[in-house]
C-alpha positions as CSV (number, residue, x, y, z in Angstrom):
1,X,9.0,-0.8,-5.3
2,X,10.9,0.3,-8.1
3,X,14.6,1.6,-7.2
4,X,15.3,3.4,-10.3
5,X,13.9,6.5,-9.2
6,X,16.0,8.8,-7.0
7,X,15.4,11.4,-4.7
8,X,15.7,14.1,-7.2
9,X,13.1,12.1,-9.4
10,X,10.8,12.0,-6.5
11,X,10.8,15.4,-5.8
12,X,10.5,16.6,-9.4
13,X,7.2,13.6,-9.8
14,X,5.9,15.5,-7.2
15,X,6.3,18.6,-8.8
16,X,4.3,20.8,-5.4
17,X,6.7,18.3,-3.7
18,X,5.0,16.5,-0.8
19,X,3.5,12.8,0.0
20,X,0.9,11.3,-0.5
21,X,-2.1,11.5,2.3
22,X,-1.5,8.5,4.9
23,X,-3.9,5.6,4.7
24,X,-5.9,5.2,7.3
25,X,-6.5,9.1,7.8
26,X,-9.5,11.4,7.0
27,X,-7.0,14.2,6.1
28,X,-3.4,15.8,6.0
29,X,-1.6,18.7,6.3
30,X,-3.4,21.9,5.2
31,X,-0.9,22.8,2.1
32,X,-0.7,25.3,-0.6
33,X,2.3,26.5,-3.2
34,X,4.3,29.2,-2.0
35,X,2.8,32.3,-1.0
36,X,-0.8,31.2,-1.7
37,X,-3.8,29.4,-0.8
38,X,-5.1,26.7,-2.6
39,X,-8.4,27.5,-3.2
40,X,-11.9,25.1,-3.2
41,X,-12.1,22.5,-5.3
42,X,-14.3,23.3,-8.2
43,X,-16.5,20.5,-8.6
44,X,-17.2,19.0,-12.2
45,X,-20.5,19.7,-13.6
46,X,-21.3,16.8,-16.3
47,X,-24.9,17.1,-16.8
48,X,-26.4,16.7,-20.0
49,X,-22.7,15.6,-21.0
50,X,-22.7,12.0,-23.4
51,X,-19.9,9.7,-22.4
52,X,-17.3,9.0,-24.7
53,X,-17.3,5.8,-26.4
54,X,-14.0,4.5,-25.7
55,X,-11.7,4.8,-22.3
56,X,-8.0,4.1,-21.4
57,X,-7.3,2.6,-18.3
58,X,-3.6,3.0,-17.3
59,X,-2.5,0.2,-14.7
60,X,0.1,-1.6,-13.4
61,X,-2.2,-5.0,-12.4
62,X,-1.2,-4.7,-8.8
63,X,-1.8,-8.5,-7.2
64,X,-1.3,-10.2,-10.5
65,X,-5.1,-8.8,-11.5
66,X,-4.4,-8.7,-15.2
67,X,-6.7,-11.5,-15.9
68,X,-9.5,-10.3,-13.5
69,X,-9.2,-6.6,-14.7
70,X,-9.2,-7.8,-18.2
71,X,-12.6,-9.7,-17.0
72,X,-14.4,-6.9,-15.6
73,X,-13.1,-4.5,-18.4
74,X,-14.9,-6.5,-20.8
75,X,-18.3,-6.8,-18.6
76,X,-18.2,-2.6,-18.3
77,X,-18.3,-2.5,-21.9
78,X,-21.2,-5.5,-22.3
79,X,-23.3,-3.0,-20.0
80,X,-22.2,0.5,-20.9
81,X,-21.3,0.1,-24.6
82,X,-17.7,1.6,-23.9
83,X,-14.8,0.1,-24.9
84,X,-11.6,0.3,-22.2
85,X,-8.4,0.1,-23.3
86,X,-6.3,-1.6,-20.5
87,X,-2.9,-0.6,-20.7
88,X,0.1,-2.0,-18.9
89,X,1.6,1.8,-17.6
90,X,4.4,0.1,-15.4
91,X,5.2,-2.4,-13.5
92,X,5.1,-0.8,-10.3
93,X,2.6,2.0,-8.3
94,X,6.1,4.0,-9.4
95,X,6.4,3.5,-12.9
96,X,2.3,4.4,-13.5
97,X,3.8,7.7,-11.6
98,X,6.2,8.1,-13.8
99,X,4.5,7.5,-17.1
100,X,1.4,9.8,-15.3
101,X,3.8,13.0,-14.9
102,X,5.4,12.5,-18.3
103,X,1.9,12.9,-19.7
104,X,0.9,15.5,-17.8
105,X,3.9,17.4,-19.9
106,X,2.1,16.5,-23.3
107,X,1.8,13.0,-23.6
108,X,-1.4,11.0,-24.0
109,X,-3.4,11.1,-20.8
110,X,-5.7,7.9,-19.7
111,X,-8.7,8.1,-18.4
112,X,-8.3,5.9,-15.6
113,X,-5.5,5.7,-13.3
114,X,-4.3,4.1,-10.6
115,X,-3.1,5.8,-7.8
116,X,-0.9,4.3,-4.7
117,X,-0.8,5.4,-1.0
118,X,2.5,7.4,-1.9
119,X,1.5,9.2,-4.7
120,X,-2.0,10.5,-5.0
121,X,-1.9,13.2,-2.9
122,X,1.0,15.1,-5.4
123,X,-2.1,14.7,-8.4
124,X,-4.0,16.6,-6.1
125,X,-1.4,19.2,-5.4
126,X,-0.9,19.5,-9.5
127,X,-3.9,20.3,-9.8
128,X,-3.9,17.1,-12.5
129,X,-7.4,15.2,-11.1
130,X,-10.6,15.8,-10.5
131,X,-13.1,15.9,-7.5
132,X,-15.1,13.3,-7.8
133,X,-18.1,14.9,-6.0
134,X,-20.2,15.3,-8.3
135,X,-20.2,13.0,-10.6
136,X,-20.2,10.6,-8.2
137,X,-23.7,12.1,-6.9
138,X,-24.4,12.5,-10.6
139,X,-24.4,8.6,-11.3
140,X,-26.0,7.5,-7.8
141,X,-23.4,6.1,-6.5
142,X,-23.6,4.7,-2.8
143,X,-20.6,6.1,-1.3
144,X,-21.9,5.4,2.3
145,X,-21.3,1.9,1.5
146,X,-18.1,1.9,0.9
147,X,-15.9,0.8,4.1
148,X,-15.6,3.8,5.6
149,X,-11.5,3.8,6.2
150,X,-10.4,2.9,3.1
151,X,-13.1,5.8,1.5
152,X,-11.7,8.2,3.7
153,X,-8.1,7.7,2.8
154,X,-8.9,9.9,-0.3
155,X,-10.6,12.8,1.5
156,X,-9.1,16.3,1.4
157,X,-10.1,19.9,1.4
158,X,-13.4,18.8,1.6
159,X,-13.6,16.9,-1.5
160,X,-12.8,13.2,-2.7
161,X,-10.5,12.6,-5.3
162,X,-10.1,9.0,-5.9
163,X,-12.3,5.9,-5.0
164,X,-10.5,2.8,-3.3
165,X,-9.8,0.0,-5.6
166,X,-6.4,-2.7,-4.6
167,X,-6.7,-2.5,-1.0
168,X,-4.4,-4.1,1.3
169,X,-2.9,-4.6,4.4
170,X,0.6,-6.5,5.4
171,X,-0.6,-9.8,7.0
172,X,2.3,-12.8,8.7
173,X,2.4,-15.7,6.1
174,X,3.4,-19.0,7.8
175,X,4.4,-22.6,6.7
176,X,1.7,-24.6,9.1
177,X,3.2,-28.3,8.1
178,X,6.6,-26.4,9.6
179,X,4.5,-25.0,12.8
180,X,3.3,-28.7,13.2
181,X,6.5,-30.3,13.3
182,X,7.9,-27.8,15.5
183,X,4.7,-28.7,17.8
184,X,3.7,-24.7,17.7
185,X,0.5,-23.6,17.6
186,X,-1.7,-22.9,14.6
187,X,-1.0,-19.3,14.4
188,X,0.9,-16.3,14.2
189,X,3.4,-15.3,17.4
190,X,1.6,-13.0,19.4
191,X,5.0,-10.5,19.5
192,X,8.1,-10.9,17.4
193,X,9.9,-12.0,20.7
194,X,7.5,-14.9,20.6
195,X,8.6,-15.5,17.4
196,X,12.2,-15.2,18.1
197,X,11.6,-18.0,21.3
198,X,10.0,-20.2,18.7
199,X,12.4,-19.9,15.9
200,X,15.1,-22.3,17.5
201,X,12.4,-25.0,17.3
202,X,11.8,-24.0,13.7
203,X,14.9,-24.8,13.0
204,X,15.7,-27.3,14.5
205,X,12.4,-29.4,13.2
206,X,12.8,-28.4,9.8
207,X,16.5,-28.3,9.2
208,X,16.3,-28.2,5.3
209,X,14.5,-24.2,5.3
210,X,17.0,-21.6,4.8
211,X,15.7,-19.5,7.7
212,X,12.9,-19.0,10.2
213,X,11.6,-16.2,8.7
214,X,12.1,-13.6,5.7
215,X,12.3,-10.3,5.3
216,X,11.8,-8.1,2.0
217,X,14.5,-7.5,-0.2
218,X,16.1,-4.2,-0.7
219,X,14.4,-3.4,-4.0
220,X,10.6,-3.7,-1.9
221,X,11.8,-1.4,0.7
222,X,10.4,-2.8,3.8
223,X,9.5,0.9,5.5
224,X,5.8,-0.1,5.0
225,X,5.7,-3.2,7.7
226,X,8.4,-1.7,9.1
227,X,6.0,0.7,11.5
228,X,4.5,-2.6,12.4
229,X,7.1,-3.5,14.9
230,X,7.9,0.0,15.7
231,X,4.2,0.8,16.9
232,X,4.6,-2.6,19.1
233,X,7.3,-1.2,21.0
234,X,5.5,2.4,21.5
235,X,7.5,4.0,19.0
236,X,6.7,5.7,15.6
237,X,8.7,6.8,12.6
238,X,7.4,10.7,13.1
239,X,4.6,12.1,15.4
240,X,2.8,14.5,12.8
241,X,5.8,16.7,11.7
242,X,7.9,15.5,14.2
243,X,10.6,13.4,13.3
244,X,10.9,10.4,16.0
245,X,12.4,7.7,13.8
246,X,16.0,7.8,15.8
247,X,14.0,7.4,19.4
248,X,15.2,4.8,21.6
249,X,11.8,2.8,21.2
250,X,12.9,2.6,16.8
251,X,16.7,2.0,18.3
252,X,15.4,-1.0,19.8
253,X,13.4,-2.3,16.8
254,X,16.2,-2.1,14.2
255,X,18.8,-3.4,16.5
256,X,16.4,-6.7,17.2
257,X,16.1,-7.0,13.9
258,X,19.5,-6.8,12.8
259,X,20.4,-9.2,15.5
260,X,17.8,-11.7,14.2
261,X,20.3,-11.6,10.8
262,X,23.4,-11.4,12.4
263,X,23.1,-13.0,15.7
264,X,20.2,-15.3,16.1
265,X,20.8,-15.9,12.1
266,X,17.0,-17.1,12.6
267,X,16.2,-14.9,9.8
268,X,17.2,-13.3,6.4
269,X,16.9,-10.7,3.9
270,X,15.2,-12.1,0.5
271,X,17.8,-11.2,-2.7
272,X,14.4,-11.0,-4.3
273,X,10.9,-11.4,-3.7
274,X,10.3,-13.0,-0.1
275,X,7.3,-13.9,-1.0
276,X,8.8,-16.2,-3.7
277,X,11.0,-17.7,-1.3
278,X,8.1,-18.5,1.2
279,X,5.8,-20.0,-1.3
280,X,9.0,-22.5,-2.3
281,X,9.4,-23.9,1.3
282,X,12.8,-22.1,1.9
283,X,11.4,-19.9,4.8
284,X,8.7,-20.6,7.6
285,X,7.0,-17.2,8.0
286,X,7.6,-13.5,6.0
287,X,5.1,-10.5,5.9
288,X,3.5,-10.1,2.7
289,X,0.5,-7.7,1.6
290,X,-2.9,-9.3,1.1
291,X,-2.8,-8.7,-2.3
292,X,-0.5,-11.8,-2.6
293,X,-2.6,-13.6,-1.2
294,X,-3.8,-15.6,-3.9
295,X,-0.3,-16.5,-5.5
296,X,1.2,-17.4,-2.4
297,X,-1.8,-20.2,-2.0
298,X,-1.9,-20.9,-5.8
299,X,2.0,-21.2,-5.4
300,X,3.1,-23.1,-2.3
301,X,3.2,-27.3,-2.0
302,X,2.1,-27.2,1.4
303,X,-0.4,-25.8,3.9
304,X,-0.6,-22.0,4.3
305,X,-1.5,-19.9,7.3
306,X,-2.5,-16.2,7.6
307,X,-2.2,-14.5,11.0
308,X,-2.4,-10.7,12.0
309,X,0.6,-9.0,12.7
310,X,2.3,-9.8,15.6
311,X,2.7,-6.6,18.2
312,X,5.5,-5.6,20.3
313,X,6.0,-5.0,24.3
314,X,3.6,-2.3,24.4
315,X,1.1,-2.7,21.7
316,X,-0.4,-5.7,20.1
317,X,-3.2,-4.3,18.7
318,X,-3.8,-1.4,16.1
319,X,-0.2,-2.2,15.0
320,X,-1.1,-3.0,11.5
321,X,-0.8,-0.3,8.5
322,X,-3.6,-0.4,5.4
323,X,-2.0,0.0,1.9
324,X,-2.5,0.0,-1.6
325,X,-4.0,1.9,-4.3
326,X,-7.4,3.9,-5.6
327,X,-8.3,5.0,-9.0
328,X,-8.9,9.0,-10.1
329,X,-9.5,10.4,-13.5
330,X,-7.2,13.1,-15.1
331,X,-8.4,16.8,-15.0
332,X,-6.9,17.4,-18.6
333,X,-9.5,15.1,-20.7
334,X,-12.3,16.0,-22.6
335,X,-15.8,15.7,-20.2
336,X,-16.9,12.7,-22.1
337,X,-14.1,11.0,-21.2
338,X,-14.4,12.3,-17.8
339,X,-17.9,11.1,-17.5
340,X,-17.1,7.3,-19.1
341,X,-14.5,7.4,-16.7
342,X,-16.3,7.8,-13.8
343,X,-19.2,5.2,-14.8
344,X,-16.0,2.6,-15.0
345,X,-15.0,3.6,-11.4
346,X,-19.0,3.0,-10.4
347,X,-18.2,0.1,-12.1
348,X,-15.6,-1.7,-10.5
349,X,-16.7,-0.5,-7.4
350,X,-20.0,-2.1,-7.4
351,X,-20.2,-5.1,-4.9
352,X,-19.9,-7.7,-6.9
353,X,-16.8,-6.4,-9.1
354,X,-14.9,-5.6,-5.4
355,X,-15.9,-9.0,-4.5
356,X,-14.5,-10.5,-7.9
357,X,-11.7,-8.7,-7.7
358,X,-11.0,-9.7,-4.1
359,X,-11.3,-12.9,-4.6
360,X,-8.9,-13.0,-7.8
361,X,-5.9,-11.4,-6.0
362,X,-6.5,-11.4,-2.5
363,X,-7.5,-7.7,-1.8
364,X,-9.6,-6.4,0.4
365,X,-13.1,-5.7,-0.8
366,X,-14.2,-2.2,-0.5
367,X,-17.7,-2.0,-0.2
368,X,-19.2,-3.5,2.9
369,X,-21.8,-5.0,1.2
370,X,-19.1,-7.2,-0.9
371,X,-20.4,-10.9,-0.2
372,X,-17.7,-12.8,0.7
373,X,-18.7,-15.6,1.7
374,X,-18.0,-17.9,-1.1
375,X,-14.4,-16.8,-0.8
376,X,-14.0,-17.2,2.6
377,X,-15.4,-20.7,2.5
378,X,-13.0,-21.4,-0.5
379,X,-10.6,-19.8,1.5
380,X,-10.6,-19.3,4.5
381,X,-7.3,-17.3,4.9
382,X,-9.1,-14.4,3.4
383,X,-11.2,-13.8,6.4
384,X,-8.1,-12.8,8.6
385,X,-7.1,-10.4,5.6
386,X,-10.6,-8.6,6.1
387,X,-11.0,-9.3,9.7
388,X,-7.7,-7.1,10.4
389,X,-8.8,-4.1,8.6
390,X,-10.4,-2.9,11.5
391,X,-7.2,-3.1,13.9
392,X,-5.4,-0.7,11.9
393,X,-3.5,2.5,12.4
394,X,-2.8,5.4,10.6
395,X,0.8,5.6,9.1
396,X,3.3,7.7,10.4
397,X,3.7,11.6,8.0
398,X,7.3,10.9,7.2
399,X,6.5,7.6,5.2
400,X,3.5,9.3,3.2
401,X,3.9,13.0,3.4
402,X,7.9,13.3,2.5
403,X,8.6,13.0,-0.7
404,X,10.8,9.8,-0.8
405,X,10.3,9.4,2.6
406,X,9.2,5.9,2.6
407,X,12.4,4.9,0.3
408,X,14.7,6.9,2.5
409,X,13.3,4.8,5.7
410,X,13.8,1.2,3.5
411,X,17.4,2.5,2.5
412,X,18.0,3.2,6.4
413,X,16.7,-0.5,7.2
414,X,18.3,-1.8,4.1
415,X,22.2,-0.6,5.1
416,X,21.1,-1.7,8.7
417,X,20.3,-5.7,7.8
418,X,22.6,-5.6,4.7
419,X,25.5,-3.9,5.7
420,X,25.3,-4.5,9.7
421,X,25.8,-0.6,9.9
422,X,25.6,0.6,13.4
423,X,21.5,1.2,14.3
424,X,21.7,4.6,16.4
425,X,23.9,6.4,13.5
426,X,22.0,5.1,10.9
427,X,18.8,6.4,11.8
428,X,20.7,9.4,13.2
429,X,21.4,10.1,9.9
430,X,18.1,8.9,8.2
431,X,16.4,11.8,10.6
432,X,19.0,14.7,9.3
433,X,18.2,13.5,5.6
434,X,14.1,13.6,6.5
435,X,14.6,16.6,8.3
436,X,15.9,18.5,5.2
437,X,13.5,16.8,2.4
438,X,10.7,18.4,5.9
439,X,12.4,21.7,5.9
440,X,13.0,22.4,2.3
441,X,10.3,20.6,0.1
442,X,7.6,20.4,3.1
443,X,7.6,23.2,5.4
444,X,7.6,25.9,3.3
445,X,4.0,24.9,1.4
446,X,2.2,24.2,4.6
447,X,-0.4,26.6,5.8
C-alpha cells in the first residue's frame, strides 16, 4: 500500500467520504449525501448501441499479471475486433485511485478500471460508475456462475457495480525443508500460540534464518491479516458501527505480537517486502495474499508450503478475510465505449480467462466453473488458496467503510511493533482517531 497518501487525501479521494463495501458482504450501510436520498440506480440502456473500436484499460497489474493481462488483452481483440490499450495507472490499488479521481476532474477517463476492496464503494457514492445490470443481461452473461461471495462483494442498492477480477485471500507461506529439520509437521500451526511453541525449534534447527516468521513492513500496512488473529481470539476491529478495536480480546493480540518482536524475538518486521524476504530463505513462515502466489514459488530455492490461516483461542475457523480487486466502467464515457467495455469484462471473466489468469498470478478464479485442475496438479499449493475461500469472514466496517481506516489500523500496529509503544494506549488512541473520521465523514451521510 502506498503511504504517500494522507488522511486528508483519503478523505478528499473519497469525495462523499466513506469506505469501500467489506468483502465478503452482500451490502453496507444505507448512505446518502447530506440532507438527501440517493436515489435508484438508473440502469444503462445500450441496445442498438455499436461498440467502440478501441478501449483503455487502466491498471496497476496486481500479482505481477502484466504479462498475462497483456495475453488476454490481445485475445479480446482477436475475437471482438477492439483494440485495448493497457495502461500502467499506478503501482498500487492507491495510485489507480488517485489517477481515477484526477480524471474524474477533467482528465482522460479509461474505460476499464480496476477497483480494490477499499475504494470501490466511493465510485459508487460519486456517482462516477455504472450499474452493470443491464448490460450484463444485455450480453448473456452468466452471472449465477460466478462464485457467489466474491460476486456479491459488489452488490449495493440493488444493483452491481463491478464484476470480480484479482481475487484473493491472505494464506501462511512456510519454508517446508525448515519444518523438516525442525521435525514439525507438514503444515501450518493450527493457532499462532502453536506457532510460538514451535518457533524455538525453528530456530534452533535452522540457525542461519533471520527469524521464525515475518511480518509486513510498514509501507503494506498489515491491518488486512491483522483481523485474522483478532477474530481467533473473539475479538474484532468494530462490530458494524461500533468501534471495538481497543477491547481486551485486540489488547491481547497486539501485545502477543509485539512480544513475539520484542520478547520471544522469534519474529520480525520486514523493512520491505516480507514476501521477498521469505522467498530468499531469511524467514520460515510470513502471511502473504494468494496473489503472490506464483512469485513466491517462481522465486524461492527450496520447497514451499501453503496452509490456511492459523486461528486463535476461540476461533480457528472463519478467521480468514477475502481481498482484492474487481473491474467497473466509468459513467462519464461515451455508450460505445461503455458497451466495448463491458464485452472486455465478459471477457476476462469467462472460465477460461479467470482460470488463465489464476494460474499466472496465483488468484483465485472467479467463476466456479474455472477448471483448475491443470493448475492444481502443477501446483498443488493453489488448491489450499481456493479451498480457503469458503472459510471466510466478512471484514470488520472500520477497515472498509472509514475512510483511511484500514491505514489508520496498520499505523496503530506499525508504532506498536516498530516503536514498542504501549498496546492499550495505542489503540486507545487509534479508537478516538476512528471515532472522529465515524463521527464526522461517516455518520452524518448514513440513512
Amino acid at each position: 500500500m502506498s503511504t504517500s497518501l494522507d488522511r486528508r487525501s483519503f478523505l478528499t479521494l473519497g469525495g462523499a467520504g466513506l469506505g469501500a463495501l467489506a468483502l465478503g458482504a452482500c451490502g453496507g450501510p444505507s448512505v446518502s449525501s447530506p440532507g438527501e436520498a440517493r436515489s435508484s440506480a438508473a440502469q444503462v440502456d445500450l441496445t442498438g448501441v455499436k461498440p467502440a473500436s478501441e478501449i483503455t484499460f487502466w491498471t496497476n497489474h496486481p500479482g505481477k499479471s502484466r504479462d498475462i493481462e497483456a495475453a488476454l488483452a490481445e485475445k479480446f481483440t482477436q475475437q471482438h475486433q477492439i483494440k485495448v490499450n493497457l495502461v500502467t495507472a499506478g503501482a498500487t490499488y492507491e495510485e489507480v485511485a488517485q489517477k481515477f479521481q484526477t480524471a474524474q476532474q477533467g482528465g482522460q477517463l479509461p474505460h476499464v478500471v480496476v477497483f480494490s476492496d477499499i475504494w470501490w464503494f466511493r465510485y459508487y457514492l460519486n456517482e462516477a460508475v455504472i450499474p452493470l445490470d443491464s448490460v450484463l443481461k444485455q450480453l448473456e452473461v452468466q452471472t449465477s456462475d460466478y462464485v457467489t461471495s466474491l460476486w456479491q462483494d459488489y452488490g449495493y442498492a440493488g444493483s452491481q457495480w463491478a464484476v470480480p477480477y484479482a481475487r484473493s485471500t491472505p494464506v501462511f507461506y512456510y519454508n517446508r525443508d525448515m519444518f523438516a529439520a525442525a521435525g514439525l509437521p507438514d503444515r501450518a500451526p493450527k493457532t499462532w500460540s502453536e506457532l510460538a511453541e514451535w518457533a524455538p525449534r525453528l530456530k534452533a534447527a535452522n540457525p542461519s534464518i533471520q527469524f521464525v516468521h515475518m511480518y509486513p513492513a510498514l509501507a503494506d500496512y498489515d491491518s488486512w491479516s491483522l483481523q485474522n488473529k483478532i477474530w481467533g481470539e473473539g475479538g474484532s476491529l468494530s462490530k458494524e458501527w461500533e468501534i471495538t478495536c481497543d477491547a481486551p480480546e485486540v489488547v491481547k493480540v497486539l501485545q502477543f505480537t509485539q512480544d513475539s518482536v520484542h520478547v520471544g524475538k522469534w519474529a520480525g518486521v520486514s523493512s520491505k517486502d516480507a514476501g521477498a524476504d521469505f522467498s530468499s530463505g531469511a524467514v520460515a513462515s510470513y502471511v502473504g495474499s494468494t496473489g503472490s502466489l506464483v512469485g513466491v514459488l517462481n522465486a524461492a530455492k527450496f520447497n514451499v508450503g501453503v496452509g490456511f490461516l492459523p486461528g486463535g483461542s476461540k476461533a480457528t475457523d472463519k478467521v480468514c478475510p477475502t481481498g482484492g480487486a474487481g473491474l467497473g466502467i466509468p459513467k462519464a464515457v461515451s455508450k460505445e465505449h461503455q458497451l466495448a467495455a463491458a464485452m472486455f469484462l465478459k471477457f476476462l471473466g469467462e472460465p477460461e480467462s479467470t482460470a488463465a489468469f489464476a494460474a499466472a498470478t496465483g488468484y483465485l478464479p472467479v467463476r466456479t466453473s474455472a477448471d483448475m485442475s491443470e493448475v492444481v496438479a502443477k501446483r498443488p499449493q493453489a488448491k489450499v488458496a481456493i479451498d480457503q475461500l469458503e472459510h471466510t469472514r466478512t471484514q470488520d466496517y472500520i477497515r472498509v467503510f472509514l475512510p483511511g481506516g484500514d491505514r489508520e489500523v496498520g499505523m496503530a500496529s506499525a508504532d506498536i511493533l516498530n516503536q514498542k509503544a504501549d498496546v492499550q494506549q495505542r489503540l486507545t488512541r487509534l479508537k478516538a482517531t476512528l471515532t472522529e473520521i465515524y463521527t464526522n465523514d461517516v455518520k452524518p451521510k448514513l440513512k
